[in-house]
N, C-alpha and C positions, 0 to 999 in steps of 0.2 A: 251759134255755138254748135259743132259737130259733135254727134259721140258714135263710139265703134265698137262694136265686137271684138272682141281679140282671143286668136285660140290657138295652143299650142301642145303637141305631145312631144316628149321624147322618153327614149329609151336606147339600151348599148347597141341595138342591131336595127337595120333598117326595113322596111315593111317588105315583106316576103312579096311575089307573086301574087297569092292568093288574094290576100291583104289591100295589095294595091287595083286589082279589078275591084272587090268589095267596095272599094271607098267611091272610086272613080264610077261605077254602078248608083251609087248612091247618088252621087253627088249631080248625076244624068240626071235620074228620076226626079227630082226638085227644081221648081224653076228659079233659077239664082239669079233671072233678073225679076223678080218680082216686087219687088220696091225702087226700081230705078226714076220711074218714070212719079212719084212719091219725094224725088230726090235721094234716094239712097244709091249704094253705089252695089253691083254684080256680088255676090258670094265669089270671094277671093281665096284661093290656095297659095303658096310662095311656091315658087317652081321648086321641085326638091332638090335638084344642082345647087341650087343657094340657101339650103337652110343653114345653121349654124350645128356642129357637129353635133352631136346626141338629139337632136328632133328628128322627127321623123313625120308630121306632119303639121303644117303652121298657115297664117292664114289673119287678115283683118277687114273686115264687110264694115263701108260706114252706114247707117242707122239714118231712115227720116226722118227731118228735123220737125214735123208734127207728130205730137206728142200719141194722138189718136193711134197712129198708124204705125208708130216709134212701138210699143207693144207690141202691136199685132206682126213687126216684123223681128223682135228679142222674141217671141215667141215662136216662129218661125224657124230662126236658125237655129237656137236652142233644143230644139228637134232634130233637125238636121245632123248636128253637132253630137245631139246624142245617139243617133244612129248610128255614123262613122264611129264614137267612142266604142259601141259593142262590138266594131268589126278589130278594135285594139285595144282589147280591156287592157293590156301588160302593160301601158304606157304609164308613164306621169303626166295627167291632161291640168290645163289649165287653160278656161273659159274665163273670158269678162268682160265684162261694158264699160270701158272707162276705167277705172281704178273700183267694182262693185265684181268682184273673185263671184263666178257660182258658184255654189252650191253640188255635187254629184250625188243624186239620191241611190243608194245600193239597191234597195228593195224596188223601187218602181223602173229602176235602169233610166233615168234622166234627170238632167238639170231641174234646178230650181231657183227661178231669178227672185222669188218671191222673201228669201232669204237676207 
């Protein structure tokens, strides 16, 4: 059985300039294959050409199917995830593993899978 990340923001305008280095900056600095070789699959973005109108950024990473390591990589992108969310607070985000919605903590500025 597979399970995945799923992440998605939109909003009416699309990620400025700014915005768009921030993310892409980010999303450098992390190694997005770090669970491949685990069985998980690359930290995914959807090309922004194809998202669905009002997103502005989208994206599904699947999840190593060892449980040990299935943490250690939800906890991983969930970082990740909440980095890029501070470079678009304006958005409407929605994270999740499967059908299990995080969590956005306001005061520590990150997810909470523990929820």
């Amino acid at each position: 059985m597979s399970v995945s990340i799923y992440y998605r923001a939109e909003r009416p305008r699309q990620l400025d300039e700014d915005e768009l280095t921030a993310v892409d900056r980010l999303i450098a600095e992390w190694d997005t294959d770090r669970f491949c070789e685990a069985g998980g699959e690359s930290f995914c973005v959807y090309d922004r050409e194809g998202l669905r109108e009002g997103e502005v950024f989208a994206g599904a990473t699947k999840l190593p199917g060892d449980m040990e390591v299935v943490l250690e990589a939800i906890d991983h992108w969930i970082s990740v995830l909440g980095m890029i969310r501070q470079q678009v607070p304006d958005a409407n985000w929605n994270v999740s593993v499967d059908h299990h919605t995080l969590i956005w903590d306001e005061e520590t500025q990150e997810y909470d899978f523990a929820r």
